[in-house]
N, C-alpha and C positions, 0 to 999 in steps of 0.2 A: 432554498433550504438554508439554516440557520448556519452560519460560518461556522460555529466553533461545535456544530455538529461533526460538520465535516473534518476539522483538525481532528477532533477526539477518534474519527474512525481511518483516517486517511493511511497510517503506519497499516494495522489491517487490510485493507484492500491493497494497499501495493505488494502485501505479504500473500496474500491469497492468490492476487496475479500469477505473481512471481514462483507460486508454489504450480502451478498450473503448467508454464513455458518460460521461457527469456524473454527479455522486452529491451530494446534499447529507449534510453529515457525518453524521448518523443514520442514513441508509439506508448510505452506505458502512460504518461501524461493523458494519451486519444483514450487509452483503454479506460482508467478513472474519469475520466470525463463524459465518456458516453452516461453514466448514470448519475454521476455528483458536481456537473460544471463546476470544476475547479480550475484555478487559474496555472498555467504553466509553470512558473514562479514556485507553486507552492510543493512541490515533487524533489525539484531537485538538491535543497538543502536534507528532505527528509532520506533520499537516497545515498547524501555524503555521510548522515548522522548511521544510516545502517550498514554501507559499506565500514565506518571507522569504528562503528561494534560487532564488526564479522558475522553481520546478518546478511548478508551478499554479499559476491562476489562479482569482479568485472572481467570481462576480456573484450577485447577490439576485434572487429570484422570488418574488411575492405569494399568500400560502398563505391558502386558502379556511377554515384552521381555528387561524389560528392567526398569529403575526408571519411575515413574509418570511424563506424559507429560504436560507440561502449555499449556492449549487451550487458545486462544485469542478471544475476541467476541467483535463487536463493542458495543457503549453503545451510550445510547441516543444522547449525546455531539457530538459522536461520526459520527453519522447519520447527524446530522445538518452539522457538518467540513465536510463530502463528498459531500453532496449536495453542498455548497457551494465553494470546491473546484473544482466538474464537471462546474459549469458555470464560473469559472473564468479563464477552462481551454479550451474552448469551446470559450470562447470570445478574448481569446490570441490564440488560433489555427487560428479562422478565420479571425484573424489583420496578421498573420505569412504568411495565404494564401495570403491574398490580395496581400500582401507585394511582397512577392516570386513569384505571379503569375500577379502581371504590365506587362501591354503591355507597352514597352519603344515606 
């Protein structure tokens, strides 16, 4: 799949995840990855850029294998930026269809 497809959706899906349950950042990485193979790398500046605009929020859990994991949850802000990122993504999908599927 085209990389810079994936950039332009990837804020979305980790919003939609996150809207779903908590993730600490490894398993949400597994969780986007199952459907868009994206590279590890690519998660984790986007979850510093959402934590430092109070689109998430973090707290630490005590892991039986290992140091305390940072769980991610979205936060209020956070809810409203997904919602309004679904329909702005919905409303350029269906201009991309139109677009792509002209009868010449």
């Amino acid at each position: 799949m085209n990389i810079q497809f994936k950039k332009g959706v990837l804020e979305l899906c980790v919003l939609s995840l996150l809207s779903r349950r908590d993730y600490y950042g490894y398993e949400l990485v597994g969780a986007v990855d199952e459907d868009l193979e994206i590279a590890e790398g690519s998660v984790y500046p986007l979850l510093k850029r959402l934590k430092d605009e109070s689109y998430v929020e973090t707290y630490l859990v005590e892991s039986s294998g290992g140091p305390p994991r940072k769980y991610y949850r979205l936060s209020e802000k956070g809810r409203f930026r997904q919602v309004a990122l679904i329909e702005e993504w919905r409303s350029f999908s269906e201009a991309v269809h139109r677009i792509t599927e002209a009868k010449q």
